[in-house]
N, CA, C and O atoms as CSV, one atom per row, in Angstrom:
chain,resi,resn,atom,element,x,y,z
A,1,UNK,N,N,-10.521,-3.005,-42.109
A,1,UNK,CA,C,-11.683,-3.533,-41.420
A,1,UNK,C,C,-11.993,-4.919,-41.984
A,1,UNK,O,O,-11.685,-5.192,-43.144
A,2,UNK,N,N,-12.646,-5.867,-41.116
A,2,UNK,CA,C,-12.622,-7.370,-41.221
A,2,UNK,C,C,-13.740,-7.529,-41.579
A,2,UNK,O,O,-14.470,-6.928,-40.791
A,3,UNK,N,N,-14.525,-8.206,-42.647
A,3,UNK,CA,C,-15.968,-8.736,-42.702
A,3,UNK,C,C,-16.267,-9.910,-42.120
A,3,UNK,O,O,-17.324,-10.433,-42.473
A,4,UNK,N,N,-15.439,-10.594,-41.117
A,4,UNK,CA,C,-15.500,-12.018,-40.610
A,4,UNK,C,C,-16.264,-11.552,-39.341
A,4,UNK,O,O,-15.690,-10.724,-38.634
A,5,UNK,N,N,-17.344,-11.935,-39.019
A,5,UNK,CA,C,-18.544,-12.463,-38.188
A,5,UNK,C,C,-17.843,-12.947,-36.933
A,5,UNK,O,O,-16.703,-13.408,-36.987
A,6,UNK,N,N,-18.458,-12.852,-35.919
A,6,UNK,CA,C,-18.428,-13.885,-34.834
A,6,UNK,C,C,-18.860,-15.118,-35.350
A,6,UNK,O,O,-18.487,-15.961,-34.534
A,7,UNK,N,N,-19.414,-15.631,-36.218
A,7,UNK,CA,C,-19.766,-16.712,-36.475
A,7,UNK,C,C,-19.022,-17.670,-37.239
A,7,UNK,O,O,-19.365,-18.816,-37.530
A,8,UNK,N,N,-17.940,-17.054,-37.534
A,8,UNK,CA,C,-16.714,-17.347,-38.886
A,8,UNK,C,C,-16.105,-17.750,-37.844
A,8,UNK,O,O,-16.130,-17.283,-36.706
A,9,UNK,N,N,-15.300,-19.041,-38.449
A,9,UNK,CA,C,-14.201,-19.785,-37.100
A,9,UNK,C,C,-13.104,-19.247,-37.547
A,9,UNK,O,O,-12.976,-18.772,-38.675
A,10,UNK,N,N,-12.142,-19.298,-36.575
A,10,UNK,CA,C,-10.486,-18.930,-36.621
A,10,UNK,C,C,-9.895,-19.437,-37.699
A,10,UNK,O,O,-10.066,-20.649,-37.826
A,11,UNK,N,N,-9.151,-18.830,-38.650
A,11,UNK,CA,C,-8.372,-19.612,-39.345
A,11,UNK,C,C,-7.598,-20.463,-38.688
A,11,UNK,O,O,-7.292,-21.573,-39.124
A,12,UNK,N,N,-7.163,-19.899,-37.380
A,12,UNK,CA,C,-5.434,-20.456,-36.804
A,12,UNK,C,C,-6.610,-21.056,-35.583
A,12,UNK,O,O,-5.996,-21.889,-34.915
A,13,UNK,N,N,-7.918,-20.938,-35.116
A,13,UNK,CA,C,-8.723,-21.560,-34.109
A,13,UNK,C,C,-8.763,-22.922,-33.896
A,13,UNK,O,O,-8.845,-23.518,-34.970
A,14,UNK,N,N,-8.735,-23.736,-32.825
A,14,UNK,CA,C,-9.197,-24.927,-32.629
A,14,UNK,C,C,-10.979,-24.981,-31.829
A,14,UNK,O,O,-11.506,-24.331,-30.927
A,15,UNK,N,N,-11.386,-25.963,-32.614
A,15,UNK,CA,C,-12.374,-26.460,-32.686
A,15,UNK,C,C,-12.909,-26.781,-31.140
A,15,UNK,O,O,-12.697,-27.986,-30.996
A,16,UNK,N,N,-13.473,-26.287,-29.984
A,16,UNK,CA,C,-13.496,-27.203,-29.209
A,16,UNK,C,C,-14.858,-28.004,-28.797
A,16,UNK,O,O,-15.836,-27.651,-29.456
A,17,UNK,N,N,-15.091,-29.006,-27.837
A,17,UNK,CA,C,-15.614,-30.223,-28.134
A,17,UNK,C,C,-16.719,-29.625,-27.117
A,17,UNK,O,O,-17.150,-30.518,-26.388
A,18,UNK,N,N,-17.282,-28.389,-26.874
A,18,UNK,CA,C,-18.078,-27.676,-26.371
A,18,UNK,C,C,-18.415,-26.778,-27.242
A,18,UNK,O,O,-17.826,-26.509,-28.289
A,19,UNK,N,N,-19.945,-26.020,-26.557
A,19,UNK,CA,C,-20.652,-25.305,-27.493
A,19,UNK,C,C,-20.945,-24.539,-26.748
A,19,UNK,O,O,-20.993,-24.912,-25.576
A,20,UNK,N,N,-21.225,-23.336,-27.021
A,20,UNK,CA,C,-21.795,-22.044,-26.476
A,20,UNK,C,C,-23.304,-21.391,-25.817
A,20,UNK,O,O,-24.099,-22.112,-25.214
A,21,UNK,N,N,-23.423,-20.618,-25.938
A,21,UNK,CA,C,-24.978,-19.878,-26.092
A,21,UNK,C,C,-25.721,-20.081,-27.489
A,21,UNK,O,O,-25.304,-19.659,-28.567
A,22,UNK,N,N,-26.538,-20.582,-27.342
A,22,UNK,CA,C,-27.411,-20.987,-28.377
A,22,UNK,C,C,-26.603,-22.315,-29.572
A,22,UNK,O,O,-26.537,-22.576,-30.773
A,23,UNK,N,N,-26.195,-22.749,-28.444
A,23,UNK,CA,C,-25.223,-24.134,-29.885
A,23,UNK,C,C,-24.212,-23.873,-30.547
A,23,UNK,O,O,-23.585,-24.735,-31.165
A,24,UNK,N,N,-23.760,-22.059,-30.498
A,24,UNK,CA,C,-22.530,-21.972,-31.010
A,24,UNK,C,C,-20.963,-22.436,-30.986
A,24,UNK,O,O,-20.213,-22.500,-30.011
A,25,UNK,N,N,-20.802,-22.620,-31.815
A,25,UNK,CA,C,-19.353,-23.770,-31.548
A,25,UNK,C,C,-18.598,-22.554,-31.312
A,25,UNK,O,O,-18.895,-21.472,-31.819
A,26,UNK,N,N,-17.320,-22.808,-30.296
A,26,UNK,CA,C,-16.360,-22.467,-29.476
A,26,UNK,C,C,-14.947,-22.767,-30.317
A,26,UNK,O,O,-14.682,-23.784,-30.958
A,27,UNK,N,N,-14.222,-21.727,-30.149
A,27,UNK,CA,C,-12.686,-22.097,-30.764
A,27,UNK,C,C,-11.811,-21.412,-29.422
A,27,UNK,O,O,-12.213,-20.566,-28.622
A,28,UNK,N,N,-10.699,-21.985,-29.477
A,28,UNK,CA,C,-9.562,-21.549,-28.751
A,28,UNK,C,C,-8.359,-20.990,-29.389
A,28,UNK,O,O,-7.668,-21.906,-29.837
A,29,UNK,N,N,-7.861,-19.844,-29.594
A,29,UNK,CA,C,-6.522,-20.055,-30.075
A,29,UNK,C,C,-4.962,-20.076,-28.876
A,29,UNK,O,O,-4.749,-19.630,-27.748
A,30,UNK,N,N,-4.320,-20.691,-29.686
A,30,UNK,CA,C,-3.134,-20.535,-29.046
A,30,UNK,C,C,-1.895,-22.040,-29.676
A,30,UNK,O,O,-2.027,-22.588,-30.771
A,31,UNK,N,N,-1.263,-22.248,-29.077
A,31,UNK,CA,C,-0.431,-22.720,-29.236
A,31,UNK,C,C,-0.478,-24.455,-28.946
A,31,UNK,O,O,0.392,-25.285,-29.211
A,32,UNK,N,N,-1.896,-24.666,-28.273
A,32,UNK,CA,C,-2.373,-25.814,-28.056
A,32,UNK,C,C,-1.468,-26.248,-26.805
A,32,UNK,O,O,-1.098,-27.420,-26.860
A,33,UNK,N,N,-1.104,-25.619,-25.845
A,33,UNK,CA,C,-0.610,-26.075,-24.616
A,33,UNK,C,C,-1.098,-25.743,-23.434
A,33,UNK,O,O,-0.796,-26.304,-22.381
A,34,UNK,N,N,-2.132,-24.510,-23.596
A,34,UNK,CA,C,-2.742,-23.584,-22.328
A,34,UNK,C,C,-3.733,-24.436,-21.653
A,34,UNK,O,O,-3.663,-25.578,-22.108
A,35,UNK,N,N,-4.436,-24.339,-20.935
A,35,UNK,CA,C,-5.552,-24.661,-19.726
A,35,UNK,C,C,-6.393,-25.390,-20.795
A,35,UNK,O,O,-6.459,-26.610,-20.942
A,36,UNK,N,N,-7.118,-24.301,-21.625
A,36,UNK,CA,C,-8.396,-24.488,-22.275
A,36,UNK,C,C,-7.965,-26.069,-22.985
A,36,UNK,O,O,-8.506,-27.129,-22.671
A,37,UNK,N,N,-6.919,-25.917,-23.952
A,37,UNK,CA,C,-6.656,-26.970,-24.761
A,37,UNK,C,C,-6.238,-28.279,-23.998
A,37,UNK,O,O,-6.242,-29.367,-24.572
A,38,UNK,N,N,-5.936,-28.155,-22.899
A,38,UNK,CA,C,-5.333,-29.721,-22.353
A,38,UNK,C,C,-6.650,-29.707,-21.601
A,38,UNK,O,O,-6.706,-30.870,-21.200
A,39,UNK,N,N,-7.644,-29.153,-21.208
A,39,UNK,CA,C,-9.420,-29.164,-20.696
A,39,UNK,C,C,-9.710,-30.348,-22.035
A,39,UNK,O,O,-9.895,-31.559,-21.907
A,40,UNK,N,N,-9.670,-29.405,-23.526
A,40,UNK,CA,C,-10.376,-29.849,-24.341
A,40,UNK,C,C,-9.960,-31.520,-24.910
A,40,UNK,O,O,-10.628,-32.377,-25.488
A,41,UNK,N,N,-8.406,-31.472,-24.386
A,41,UNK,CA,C,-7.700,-33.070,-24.886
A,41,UNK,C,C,-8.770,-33.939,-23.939
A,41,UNK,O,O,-9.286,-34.979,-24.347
A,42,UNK,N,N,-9.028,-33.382,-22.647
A,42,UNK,CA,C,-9.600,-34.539,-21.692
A,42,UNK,C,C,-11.065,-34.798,-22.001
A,42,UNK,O,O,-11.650,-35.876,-22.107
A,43,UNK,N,N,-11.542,-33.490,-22.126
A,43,UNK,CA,C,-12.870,-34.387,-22.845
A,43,UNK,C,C,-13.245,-34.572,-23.863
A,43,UNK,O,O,-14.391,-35.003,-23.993
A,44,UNK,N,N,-12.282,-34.275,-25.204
A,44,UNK,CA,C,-12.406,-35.530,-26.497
A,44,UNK,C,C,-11.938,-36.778,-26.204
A,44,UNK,O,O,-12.340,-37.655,-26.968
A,45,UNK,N,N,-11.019,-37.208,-25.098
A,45,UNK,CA,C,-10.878,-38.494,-24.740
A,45,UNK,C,C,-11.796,-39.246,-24.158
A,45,UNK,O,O,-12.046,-40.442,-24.310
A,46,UNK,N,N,-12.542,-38.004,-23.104
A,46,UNK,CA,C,-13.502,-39.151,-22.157
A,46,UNK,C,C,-14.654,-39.065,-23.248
A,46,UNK,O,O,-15.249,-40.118,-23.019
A,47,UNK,N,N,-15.417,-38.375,-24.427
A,47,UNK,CA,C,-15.677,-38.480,-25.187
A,47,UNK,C,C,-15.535,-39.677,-26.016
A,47,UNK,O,O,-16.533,-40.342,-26.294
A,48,UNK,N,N,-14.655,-39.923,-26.331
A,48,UNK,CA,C,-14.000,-41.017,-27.482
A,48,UNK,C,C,-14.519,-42.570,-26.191
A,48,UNK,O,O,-15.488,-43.288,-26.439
A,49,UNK,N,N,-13.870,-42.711,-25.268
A,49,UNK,CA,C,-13.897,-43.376,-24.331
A,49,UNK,C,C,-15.459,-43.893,-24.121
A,49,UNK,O,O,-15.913,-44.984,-24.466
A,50,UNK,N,N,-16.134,-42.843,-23.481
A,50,UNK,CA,C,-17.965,-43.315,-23.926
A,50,UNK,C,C,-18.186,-43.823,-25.115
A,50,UNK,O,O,-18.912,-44.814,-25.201
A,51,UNK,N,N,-17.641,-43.280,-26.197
A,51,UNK,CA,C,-18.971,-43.486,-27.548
A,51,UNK,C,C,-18.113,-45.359,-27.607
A,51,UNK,O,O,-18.660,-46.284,-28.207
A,52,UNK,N,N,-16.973,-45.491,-26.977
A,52,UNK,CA,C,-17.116,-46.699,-27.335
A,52,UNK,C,C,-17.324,-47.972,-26.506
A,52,UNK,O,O,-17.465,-49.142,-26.862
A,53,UNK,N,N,-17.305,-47.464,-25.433
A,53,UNK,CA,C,-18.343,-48.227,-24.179
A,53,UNK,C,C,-19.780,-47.867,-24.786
A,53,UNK,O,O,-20.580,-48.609,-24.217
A,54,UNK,N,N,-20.328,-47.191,-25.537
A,54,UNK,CA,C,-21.794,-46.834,-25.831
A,54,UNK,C,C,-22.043,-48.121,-27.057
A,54,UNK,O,O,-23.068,-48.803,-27.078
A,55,UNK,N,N,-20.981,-48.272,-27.970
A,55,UNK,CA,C,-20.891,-48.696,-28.926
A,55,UNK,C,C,-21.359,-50.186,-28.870
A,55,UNK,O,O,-22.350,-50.689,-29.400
A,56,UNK,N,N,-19.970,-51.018,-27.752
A,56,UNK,CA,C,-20.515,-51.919,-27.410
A,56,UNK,C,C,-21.898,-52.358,-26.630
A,56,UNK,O,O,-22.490,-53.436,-26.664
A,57,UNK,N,N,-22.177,-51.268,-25.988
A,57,UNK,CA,C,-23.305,-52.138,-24.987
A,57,UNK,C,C,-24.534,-51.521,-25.928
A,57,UNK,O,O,-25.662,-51.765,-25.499
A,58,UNK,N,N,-24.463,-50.869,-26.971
A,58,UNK,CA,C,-25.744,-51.306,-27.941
A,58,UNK,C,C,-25.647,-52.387,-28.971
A,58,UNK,O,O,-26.664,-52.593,-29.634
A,59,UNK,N,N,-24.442,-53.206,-29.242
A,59,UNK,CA,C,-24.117,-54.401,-29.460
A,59,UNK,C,C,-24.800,-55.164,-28.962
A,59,UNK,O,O,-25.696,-55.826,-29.486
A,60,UNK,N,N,-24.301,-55.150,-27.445
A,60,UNK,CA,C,-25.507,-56.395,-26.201
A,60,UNK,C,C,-26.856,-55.988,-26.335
A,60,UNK,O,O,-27.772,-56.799,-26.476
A,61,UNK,N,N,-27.008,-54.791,-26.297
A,61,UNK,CA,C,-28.803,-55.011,-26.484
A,61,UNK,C,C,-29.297,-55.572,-27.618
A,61,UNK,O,O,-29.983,-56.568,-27.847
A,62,UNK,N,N,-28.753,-54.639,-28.339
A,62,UNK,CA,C,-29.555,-55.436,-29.720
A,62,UNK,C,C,-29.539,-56.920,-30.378
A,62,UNK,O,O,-30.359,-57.357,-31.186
A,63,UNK,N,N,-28.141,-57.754,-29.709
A,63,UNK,CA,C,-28.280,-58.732,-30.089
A,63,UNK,C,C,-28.904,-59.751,-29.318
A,63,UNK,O,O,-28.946,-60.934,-29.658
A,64,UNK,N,N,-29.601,-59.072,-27.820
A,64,UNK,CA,C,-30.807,-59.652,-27.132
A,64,UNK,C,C,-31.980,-59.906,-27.941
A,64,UNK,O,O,-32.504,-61.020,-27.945
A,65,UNK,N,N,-32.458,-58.863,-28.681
A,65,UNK,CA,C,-33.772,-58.498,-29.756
A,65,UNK,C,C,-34.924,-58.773,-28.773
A,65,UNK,O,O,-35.845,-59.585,-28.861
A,66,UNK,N,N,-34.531,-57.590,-27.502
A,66,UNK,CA,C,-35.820,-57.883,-26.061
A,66,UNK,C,C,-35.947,-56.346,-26.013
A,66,UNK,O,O,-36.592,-55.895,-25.067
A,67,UNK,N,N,-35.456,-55.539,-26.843
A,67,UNK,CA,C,-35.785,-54.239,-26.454
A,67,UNK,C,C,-37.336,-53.523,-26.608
A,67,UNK,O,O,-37.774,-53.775,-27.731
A,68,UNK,N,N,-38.247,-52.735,-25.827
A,68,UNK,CA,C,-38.834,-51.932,-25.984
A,68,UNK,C,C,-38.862,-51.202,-27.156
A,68,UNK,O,O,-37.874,-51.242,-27.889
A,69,UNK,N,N,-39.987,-50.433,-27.508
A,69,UNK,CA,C,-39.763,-48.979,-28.305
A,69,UNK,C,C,-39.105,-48.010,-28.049
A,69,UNK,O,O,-38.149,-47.410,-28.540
A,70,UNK,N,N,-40.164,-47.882,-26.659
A,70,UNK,CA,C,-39.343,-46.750,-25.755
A,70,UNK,C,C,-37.523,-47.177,-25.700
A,70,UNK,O,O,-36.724,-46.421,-26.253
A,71,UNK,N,N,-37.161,-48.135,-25.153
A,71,UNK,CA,C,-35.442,-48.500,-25.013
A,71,UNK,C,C,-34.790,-48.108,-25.937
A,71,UNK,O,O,-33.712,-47.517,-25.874
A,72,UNK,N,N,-35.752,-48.585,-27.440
A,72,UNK,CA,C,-34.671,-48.736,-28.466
A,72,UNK,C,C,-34.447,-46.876,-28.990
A,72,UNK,O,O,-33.392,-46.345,-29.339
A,73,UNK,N,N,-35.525,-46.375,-28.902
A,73,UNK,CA,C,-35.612,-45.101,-28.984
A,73,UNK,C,C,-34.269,-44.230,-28.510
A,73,UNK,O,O,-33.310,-43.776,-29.134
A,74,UNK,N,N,-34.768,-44.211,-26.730
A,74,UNK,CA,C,-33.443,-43.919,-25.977
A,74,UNK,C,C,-32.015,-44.664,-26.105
A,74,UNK,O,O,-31.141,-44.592,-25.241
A,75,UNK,N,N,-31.938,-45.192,-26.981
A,75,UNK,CA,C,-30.445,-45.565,-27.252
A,75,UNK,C,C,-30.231,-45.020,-28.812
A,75,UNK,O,O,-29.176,-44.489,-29.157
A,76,UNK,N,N,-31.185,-45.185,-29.575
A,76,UNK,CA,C,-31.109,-44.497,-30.855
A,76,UNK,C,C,-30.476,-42.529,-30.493
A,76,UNK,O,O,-29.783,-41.669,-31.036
A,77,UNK,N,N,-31.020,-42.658,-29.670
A,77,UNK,CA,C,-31.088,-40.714,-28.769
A,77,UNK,C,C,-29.300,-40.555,-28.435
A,77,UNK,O,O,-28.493,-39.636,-28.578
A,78,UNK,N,N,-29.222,-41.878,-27.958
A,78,UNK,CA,C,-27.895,-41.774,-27.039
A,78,UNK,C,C,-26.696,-41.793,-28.083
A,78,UNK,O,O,-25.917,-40.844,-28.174
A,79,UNK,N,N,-26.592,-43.030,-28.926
A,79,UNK,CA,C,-25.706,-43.392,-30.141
A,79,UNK,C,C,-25.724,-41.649,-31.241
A,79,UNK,O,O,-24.876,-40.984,-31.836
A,80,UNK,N,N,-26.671,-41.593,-31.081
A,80,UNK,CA,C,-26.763,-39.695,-32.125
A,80,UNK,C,C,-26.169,-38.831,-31.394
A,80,UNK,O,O,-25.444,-38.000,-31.942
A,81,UNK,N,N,-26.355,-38.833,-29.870
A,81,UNK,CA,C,-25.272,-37.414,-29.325
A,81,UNK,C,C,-24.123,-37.877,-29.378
A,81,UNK,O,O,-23.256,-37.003,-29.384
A,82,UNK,N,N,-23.689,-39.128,-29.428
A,82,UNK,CA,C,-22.270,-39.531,-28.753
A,82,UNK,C,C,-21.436,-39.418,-30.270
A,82,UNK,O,O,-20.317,-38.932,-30.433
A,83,UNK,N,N,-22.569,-40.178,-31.599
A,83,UNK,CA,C,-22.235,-39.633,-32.699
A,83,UNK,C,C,-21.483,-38.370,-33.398
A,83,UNK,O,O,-20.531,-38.257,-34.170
A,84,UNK,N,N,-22.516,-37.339,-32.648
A,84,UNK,CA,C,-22.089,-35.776,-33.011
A,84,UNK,C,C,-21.493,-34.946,-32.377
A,84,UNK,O,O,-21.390,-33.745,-32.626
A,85,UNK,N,N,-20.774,-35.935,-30.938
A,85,UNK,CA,C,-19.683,-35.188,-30.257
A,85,UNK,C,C,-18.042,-36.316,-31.324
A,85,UNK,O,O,-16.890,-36.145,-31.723
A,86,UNK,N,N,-18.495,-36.759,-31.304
A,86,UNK,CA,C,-16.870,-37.826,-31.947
A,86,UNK,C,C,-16.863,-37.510,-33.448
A,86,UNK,O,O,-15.842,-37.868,-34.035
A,87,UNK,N,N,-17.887,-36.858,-34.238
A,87,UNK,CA,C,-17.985,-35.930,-35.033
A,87,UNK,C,C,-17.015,-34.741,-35.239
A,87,UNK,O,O,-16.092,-34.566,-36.034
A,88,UNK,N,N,-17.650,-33.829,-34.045
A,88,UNK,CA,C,-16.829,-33.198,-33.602
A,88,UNK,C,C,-15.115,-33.082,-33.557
A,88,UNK,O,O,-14.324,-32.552,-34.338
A,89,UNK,N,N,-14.997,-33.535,-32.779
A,89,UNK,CA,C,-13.715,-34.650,-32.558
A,89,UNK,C,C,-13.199,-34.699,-33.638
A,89,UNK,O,O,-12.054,-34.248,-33.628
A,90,UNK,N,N,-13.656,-35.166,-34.888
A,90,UNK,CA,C,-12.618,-35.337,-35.809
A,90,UNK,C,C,-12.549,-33.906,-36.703
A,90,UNK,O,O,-11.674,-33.521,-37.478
A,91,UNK,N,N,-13.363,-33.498,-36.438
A,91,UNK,CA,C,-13.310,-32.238,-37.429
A,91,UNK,C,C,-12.500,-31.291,-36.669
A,91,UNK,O,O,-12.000,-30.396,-37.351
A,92,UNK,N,N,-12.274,-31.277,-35.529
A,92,UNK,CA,C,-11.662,-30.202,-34.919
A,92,UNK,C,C,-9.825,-30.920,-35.057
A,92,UNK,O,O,-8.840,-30.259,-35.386
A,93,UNK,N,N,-9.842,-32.134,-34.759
A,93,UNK,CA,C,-8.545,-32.709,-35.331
A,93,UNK,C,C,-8.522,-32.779,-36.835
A,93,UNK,O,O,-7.453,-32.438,-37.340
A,94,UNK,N,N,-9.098,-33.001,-37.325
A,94,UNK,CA,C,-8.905,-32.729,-38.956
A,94,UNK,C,C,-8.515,-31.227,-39.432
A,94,UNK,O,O,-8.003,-31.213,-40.551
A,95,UNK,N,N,-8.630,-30.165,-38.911
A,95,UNK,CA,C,-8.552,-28.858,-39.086
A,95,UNK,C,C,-7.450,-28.441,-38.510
A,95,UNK,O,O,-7.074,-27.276,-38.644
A,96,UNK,N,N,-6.565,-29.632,-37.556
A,96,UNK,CA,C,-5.153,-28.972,-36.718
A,96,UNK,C,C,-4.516,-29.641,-37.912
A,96,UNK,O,O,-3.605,-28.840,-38.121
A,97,UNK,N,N,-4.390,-30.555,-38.816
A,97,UNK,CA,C,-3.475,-31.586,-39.328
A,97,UNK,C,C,-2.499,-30.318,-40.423
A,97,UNK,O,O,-2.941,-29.503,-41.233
A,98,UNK,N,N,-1.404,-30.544,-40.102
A,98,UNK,CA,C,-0.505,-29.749,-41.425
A,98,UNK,C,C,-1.332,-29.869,-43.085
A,98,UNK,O,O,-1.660,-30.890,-43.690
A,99,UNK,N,N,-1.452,-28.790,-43.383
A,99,UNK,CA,C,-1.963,-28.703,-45.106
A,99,UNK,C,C,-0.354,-29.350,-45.643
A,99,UNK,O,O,0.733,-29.249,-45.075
A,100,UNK,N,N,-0.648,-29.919,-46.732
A,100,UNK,CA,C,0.385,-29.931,-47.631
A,100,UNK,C,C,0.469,-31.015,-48.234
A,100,UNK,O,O,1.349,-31.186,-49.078
C-alpha cells in the first residue's frame, strides 16, 4: 500500500501548464507523445510567446511614464500571471531534464 496522496506529483509525471479544481496542478504520464502532451507543448509555447509580447509592451508603457494607477496596477496583474505560468514552464521542463 502507497502513502502518496493525490496531491504528491508523479515521479515519472509531467507537469502540465494547466490547473485543476481548486488550483490543483495536473500531471500527465506517458511517453510525452500522446494528445495531452503535444496540447501541453502548444500552450507552453503560446504561453512563452505572450509573456514576451507582454514583456515588451510593458517596456512601451513604462517608458511613456503616462500611466494611471489603475493601468499600472492592471499590468502589474498581467506581468504576475504571465510570470507564474512561464514559471510553470520551467519547472515542468526542469523536472523532464535527464538526472545525472
Amino acid at each position: 500500500m502507497s502513502d502518496r496522496t493525490y496531491d504528491d506529483p508523479p515521479a515519472d509525471g509531467r507537469l502540465l501548464p494547466w490547473t485543476g479544481e481548486g488550483g490543483k496542478p495536473c500531471y500527465v504520464l506517458g511517453d510525452g507523445t500522446g494528445y495531452v502532451s503535444r496540447l501541453a507543448d502548444q500552450l507552453e509555447s503560446v504561453q512563452l510567446g505572450m509573456a514576451g509580447e507582454l514583456i515588451d509592451h510593458a517596456a512601451e508603457l513604462l517608458t511613456e511614464h503616462r500611466l494611471t494607477d489603475l493601468e499600472l496596477h492592471y499590468l502589474a496583474r498581467r506581468l504576475t500571471e504571465s510570470l507564474r505560468e512561464v514559471k510553470r514552464v520551467a519547472e515542468s521542463r526542469g523536472a523532464r531534464l535527464p538526472s545525472g
